[in-house]
N, C-alpha and C positions, 0 to 999 in steps of 0.2 A: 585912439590907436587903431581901431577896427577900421578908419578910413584910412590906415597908413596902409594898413597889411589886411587885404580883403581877404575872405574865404579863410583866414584862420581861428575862426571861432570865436564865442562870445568876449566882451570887451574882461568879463569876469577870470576867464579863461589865459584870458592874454595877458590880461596883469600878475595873475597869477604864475605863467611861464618866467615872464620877466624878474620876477621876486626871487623862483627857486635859481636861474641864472643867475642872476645878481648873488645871492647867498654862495652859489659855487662857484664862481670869480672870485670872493674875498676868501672864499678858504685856498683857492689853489694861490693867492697872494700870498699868503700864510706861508701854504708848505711851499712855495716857492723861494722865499726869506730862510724859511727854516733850511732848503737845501743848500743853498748858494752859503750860508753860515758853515754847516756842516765840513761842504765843500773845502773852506777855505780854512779850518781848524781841523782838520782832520786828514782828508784826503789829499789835498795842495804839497803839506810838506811830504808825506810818504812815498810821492809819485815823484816830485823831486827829489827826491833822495837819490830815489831809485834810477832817474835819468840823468843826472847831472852833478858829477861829481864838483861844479862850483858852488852848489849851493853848500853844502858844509860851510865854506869857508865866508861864507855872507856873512852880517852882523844881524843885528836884531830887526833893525831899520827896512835892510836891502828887506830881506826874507820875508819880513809882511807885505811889503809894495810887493816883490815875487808873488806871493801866496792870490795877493789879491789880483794880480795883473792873469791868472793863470784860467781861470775861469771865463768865459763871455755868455752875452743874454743868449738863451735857447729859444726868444719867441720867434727866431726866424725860419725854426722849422717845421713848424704849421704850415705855414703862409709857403714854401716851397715843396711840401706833400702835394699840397689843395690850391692851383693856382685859380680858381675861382676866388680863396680869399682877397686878392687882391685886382680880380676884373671887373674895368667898369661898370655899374648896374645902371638901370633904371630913376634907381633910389638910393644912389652911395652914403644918405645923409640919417637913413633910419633905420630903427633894429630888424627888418625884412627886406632889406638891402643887398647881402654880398648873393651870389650865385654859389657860394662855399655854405658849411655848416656854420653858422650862430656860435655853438657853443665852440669852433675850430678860432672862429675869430676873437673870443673872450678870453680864451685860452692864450694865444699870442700873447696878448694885453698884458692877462693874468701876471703869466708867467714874468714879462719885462720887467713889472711894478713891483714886484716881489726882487726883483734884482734892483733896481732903481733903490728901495727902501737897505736893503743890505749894505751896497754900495755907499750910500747916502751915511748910515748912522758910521759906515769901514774909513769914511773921509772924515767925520766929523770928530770921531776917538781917535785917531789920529795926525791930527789936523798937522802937526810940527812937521811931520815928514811925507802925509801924501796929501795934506787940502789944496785944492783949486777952487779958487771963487768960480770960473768959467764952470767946474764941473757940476760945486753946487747948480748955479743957475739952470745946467741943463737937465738936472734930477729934476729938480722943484717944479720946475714948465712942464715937464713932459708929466710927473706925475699928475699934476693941478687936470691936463687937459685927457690924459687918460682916465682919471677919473670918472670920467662923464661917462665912458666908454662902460666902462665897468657898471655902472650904477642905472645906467639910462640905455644902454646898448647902442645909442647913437655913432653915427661917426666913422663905419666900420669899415669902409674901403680907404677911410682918411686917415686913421689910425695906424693899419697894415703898412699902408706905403714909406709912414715914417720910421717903422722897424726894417725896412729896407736900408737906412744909412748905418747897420750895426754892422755890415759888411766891410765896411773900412777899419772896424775892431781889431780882426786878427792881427793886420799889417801895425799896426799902432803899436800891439804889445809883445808883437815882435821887433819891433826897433829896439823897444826897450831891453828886452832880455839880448839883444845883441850886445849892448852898449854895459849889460853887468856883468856879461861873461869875460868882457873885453877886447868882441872880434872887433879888428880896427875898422874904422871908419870908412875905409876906403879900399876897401875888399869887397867883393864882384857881390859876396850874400848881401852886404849890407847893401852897399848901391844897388842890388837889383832890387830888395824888398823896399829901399825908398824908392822907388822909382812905380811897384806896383801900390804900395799907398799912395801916393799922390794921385797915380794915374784913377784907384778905386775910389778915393777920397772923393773925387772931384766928378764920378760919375754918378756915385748914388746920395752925393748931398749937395753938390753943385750946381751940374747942368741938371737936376731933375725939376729945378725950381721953377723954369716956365710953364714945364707940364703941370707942376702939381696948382700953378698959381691960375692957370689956364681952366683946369675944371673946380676951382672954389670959386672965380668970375663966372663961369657957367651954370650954379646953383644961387649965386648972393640973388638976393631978391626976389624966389624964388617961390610959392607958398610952402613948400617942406621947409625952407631955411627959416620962414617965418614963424615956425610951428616950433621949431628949435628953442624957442625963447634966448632972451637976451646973453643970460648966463652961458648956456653953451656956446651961442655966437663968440662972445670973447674968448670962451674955453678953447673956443677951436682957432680963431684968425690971430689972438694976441701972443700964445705962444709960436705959434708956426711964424709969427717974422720975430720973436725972439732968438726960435731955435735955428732960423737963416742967417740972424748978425752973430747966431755964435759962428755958425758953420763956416763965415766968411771967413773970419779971424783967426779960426783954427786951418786955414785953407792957405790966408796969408801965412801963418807959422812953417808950415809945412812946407811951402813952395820956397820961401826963404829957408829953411834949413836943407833939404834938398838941393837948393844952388850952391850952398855954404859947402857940401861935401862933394859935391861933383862937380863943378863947375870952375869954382877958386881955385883949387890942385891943381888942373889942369892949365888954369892961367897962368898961374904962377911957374910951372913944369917949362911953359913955351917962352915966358921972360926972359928965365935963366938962360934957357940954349939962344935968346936972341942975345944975351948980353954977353954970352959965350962967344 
């Protein structure tokens, strides 16, 4: 490690750093779990209450997918205080790598994985009415390869960039609560908020994929890459094209329902006055 990160002190010193990090990552994982729980037993309904007189009249069912849909991951506001966490470095592949603080980028991490695990056991206890196999998949990957992050500090400009696709989040769970309030489908909120998912959807998880594919080809083979040992290597390259053949999928869903509400109406709107 002392040849990774010169001039910061004994190798003793440095595993040491590395240890007290790592120990304060799993606890902010912790209380990160612990608040998104919190969050969604406590806070979720009160605040709906208070905003939305349709929730009352939800059942047991709606009101959890509500409770749970109400909430999103907080690691993306690190990474938009400190935009060094996520600029190119020198060394994007080791724990002296971002040009941001260390512990700003652990923290991001922290904080997802701690939502990732909530989330995870909110689908699994409920599986009847909110499981997705897709969703699993995308917990399980991203956690497996965050890990490393947390435990190794490795990764950390690589990590960042992939908490950049939570931004298509908002738009997603607000479709949702559009479609249980009951605003119709084809009124200007709904079509304009599908129209900005699709359009966010497909900036921050779609077209990113040459850039981001662009500089893992520009470290593979690399002697940092090599130093990575094998384990991280798959940590890092085997989810990142799981988490692209989700993204596609949910890319196709999206662009096809989008068509299905804006598109088809209108077809059909101009049939009628031809056959008129």
């Amino acid at each position: 490690m002392g040849g990774l990160c010169p001039g910061r002190g004994s190798w003793g010193a440095a595993v040491a750093a590395m240890e007290e990090s790592t120990r304060m990552g799993y606890c902010i994982v912790a209380g990160s779990f612990v608040a998104f729980q919190f969050f969604f037993s406590a806070v979720s309904p009160q605040l709906s209450l208070a905003l939305s007189r349709r929730y009352c009249s939800l059942n047991a069912v709606k009101k959890c997918e509500w409770n749970s849909r109400y909430r999103s991951p907080r690691g993306l506001r690190g990474a938009g205080q400190n935009p060094g966490v996520l600029a190119p470095t020198p060394h994007p592949l080791t724990p002296c790598a971002s040009r941001g603080d260390p512990y700003l980028v652990k923290l991001n991490v922290a904080i997802t994985c701690g939502y990732l695990l909530y989330d995870l056991l909110l689908l699994l206890r409920y599986w009847k009415t909110l499981g997705d196999s897709l969703f699993v998949c995308h917990h399980l990957v991203a956690l497996y390869a965050y890990g490393y992050v947390l435990s190794r500090g490795v990764l950390p400009y690589f990590a960042n960039f992939r908490l950049l696709s939570e931004l298509s989040t908002p738009f997603v769970n607000l479709r949702w609560f559009f479609d249980t309030v009951g605003q119709p489908r084809s009124s200007w909120f709904v079509l304009a908020n599908g129209l900005a998912m699709t359009v966010v959807f497909f900036l921050v998880r779609i077209a990113v994929i040459p850039s981001y594919y662009a500089r893992v080809l520009a470290w593979y083979g690399t002697p940092e890459y090599a130093r990575l040992g094998l384990a991280v290597q798959v940590a890092w390259i085997v989810p990142s094209l799981a988490l692209e053949v989700l993204n596609l999928v949910w890319m196709y869903k999206i662009v096809r329902g989008f068509y299905r509400a804006f598109c088809r109406p209108r077809e059909r709107k101009a049939a009628c006055s031809h056959s008129d």
